[in-house]
C-alpha positions in Angstrom: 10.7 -8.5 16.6 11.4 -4.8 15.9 9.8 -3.9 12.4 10.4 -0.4 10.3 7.4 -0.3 7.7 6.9 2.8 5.4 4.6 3.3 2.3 4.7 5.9 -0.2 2.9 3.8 -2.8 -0.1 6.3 -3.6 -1.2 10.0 -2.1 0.6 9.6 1.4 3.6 8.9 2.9 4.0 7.0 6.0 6.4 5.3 8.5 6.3 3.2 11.6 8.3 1.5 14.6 6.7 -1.7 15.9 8.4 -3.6 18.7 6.7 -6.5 20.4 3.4 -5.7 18.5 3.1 -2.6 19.8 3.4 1.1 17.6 6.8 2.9 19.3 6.9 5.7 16.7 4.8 6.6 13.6 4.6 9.7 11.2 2.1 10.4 8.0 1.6 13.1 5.4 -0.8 13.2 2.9 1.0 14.6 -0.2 0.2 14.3 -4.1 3.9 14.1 -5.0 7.2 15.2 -3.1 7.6 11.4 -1.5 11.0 10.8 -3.2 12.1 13.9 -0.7 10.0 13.1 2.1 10.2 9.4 3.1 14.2 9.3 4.2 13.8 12.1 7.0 10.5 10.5 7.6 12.4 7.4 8.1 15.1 8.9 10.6 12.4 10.8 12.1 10.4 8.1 13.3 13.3 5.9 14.0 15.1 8.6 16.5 11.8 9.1 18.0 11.7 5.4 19.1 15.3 5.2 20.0 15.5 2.6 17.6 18.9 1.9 15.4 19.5 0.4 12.2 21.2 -2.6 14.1 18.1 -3.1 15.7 15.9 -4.0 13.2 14.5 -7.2 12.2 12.3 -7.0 9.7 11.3 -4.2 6.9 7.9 -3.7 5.5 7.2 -2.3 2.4 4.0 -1.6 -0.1 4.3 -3.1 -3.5 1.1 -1.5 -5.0 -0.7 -1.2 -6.8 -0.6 2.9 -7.1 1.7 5.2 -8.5 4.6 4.2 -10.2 7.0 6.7 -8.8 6.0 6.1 -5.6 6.1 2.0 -5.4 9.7 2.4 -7.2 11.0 5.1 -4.4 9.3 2.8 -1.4 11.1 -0.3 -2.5 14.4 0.9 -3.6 14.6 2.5 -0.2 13.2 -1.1 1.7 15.9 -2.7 -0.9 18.6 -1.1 0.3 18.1 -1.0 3.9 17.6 -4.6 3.5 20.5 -5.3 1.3 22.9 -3.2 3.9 21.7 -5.0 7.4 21.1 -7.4 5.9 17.7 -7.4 7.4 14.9 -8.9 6.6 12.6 -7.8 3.9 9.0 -8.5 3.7 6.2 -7.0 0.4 2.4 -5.7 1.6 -0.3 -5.0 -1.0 -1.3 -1.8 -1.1 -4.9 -2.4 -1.5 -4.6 -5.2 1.4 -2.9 -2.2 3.9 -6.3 -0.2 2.7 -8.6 -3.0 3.6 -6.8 -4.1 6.6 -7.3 -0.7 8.4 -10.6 -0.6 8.5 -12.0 -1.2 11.6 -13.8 -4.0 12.2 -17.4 -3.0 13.8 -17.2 -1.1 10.0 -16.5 -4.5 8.2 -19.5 -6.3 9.7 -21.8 -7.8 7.6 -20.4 -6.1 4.3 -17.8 -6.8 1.4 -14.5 -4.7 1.5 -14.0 -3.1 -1.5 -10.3 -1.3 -1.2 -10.2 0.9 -4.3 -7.1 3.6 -5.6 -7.1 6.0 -7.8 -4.9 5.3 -11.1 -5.8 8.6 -12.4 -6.5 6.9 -15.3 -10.4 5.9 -16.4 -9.9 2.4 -14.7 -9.2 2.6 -10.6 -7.1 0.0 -8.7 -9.7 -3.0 -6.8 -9.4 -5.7 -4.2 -12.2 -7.5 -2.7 -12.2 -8.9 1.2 -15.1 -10.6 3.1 -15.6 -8.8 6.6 -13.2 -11.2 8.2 -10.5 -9.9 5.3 -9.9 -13.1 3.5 -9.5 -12.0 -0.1 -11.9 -12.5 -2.3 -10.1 -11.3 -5.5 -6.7 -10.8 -6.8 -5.9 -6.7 -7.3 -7.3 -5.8 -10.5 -8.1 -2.7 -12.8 -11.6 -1.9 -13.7 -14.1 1.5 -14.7 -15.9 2.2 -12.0 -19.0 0.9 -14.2 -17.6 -2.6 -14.2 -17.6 -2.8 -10.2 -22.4 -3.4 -9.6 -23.2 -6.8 -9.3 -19.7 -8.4 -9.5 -19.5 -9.1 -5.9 -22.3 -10.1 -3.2 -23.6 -8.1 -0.5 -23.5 -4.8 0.5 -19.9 -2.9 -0.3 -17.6 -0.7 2.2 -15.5 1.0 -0.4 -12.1 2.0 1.1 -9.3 4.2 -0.4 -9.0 7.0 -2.0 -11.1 6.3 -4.9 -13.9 5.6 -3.2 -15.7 9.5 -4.4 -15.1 7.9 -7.9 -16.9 4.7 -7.8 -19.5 5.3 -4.8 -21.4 7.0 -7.4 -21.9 3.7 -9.9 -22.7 1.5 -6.8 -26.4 2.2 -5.6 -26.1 -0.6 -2.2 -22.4 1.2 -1.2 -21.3 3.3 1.2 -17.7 4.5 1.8 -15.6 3.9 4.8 -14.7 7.1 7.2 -10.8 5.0 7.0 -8.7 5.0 5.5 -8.0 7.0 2.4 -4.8 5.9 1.7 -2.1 3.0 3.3 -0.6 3.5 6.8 2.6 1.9 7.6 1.4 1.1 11.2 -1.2 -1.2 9.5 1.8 -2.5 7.0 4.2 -3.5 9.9 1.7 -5.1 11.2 1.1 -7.0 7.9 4.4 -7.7 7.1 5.3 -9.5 10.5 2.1 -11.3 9.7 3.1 -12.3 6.8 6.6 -13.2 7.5 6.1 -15.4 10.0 3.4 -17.3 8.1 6.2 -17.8 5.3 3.6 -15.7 2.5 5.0 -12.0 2.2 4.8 -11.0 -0.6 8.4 -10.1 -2.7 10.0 -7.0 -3.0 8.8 -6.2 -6.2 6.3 -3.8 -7.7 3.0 -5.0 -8.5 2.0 -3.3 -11.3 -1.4 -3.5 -12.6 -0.8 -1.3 -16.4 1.9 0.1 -18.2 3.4 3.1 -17.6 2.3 6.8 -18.7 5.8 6.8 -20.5 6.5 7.2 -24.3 10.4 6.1 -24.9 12.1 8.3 -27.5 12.7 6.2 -30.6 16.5 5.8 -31.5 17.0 7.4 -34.9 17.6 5.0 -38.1 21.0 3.8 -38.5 21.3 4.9 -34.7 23.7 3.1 -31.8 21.5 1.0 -30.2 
């Protein structure tokens, strides 16, 4: 199967070309905001690198979240219309599960995987994993303060909120990768997924409300 995967769900933007399990093409930028500009030519770009068309696709891989809201709305209108147009297949990742899942293994061993983003807000974004990656929470919000003692054994904290909660964790160190989601590791969840009939749906998993005040409609007004 030929999969297109792409996440712009927190502080990056990424997108890949896998074919036959194998990476044909892949781009990533790190960039606070900007993604609603960046992902379509990132799309093209990495498509055209591996001489790969639209017709060709089988499958589409997208983040969810949790992470920024703007982010996880531009990434999965995009996935939805791609899908919608093919029609292609369309298959949801976790954010924090990308996070946890590109860690390298010989980095896992003998620890918890603790896959943490930043909300910019007091509480972060969690998931837990045991070293072989099977979850051992559902994603959650916490303060870092909440985080000592709730899981066993020693913590790898990956993402990029790991500088905010390494310092409330005495037995933790952070992982040298990733920071943020790559789409390479996404494709390769989303074909896993798929073909085990458990991807997640196209819909943004959101973890708080918004940072949005709606105006109030005067009294008397049209509603």
């Amino acid at each position: 199967m030929t999969v297109l995967a792409f996440d712009c769900s927190t502080q990056s933007c990424s997108a890949a070309v896998v074919a036959g399990g194998a990476v044909i093409s892949s781009r990533f930028a790190r960039m606070a905001r900007g993604q609603s500009e960046a992902l379509m030519p990132m799309i093209v770009e990495t498509m055209a690198e591996a001489g790969v068309a639209w017709d060709d696709l089988s499958l589409i891989g997208v983040t969810v979240g949790p992470g920024t809201f703007t982010g996880i709305r531009i990434g999965l209108a995009a996935a939805r219309g791609m899908a919608l147009a093919g029609p292609i297949a369309l298959a949801g990742v976790g954010t924090l599960e990308a996070i946890a899942f590109g860690v390298p293994a010989a980095s896992r061993r003998g620890r918890t995987v603790l896959a943490a983003v930043d909300s910019k807000r007091e509480d972060l974004f969690f998931q837990a994993f045991d070293e072989s990656l099977t979850p051992l929470s559902e994603p959650f919000s916490a303060s870092p303060s909440a985080i000592p003692g709730r899981f066993a054994g020693p913590l790898l904290v990956a993402g990029d909120a790991a500088p905010l909660v390494l310092p409330s964790l005495s037995d933790a160190v952070a992982a040298a990768e990733p920071c943020f989601p790559d789409a390479r590791v996404v494709a390769e969840l989303a074909l896993l997924r798929h073909q085990q009939g458990r991807a997640l749906a196209a819909v943004p998993l959101y973890l708080r409300a918004p940072d949005v005040t709606l105006p109030c409609r005067p009294e008397g007004g049209a509603r």
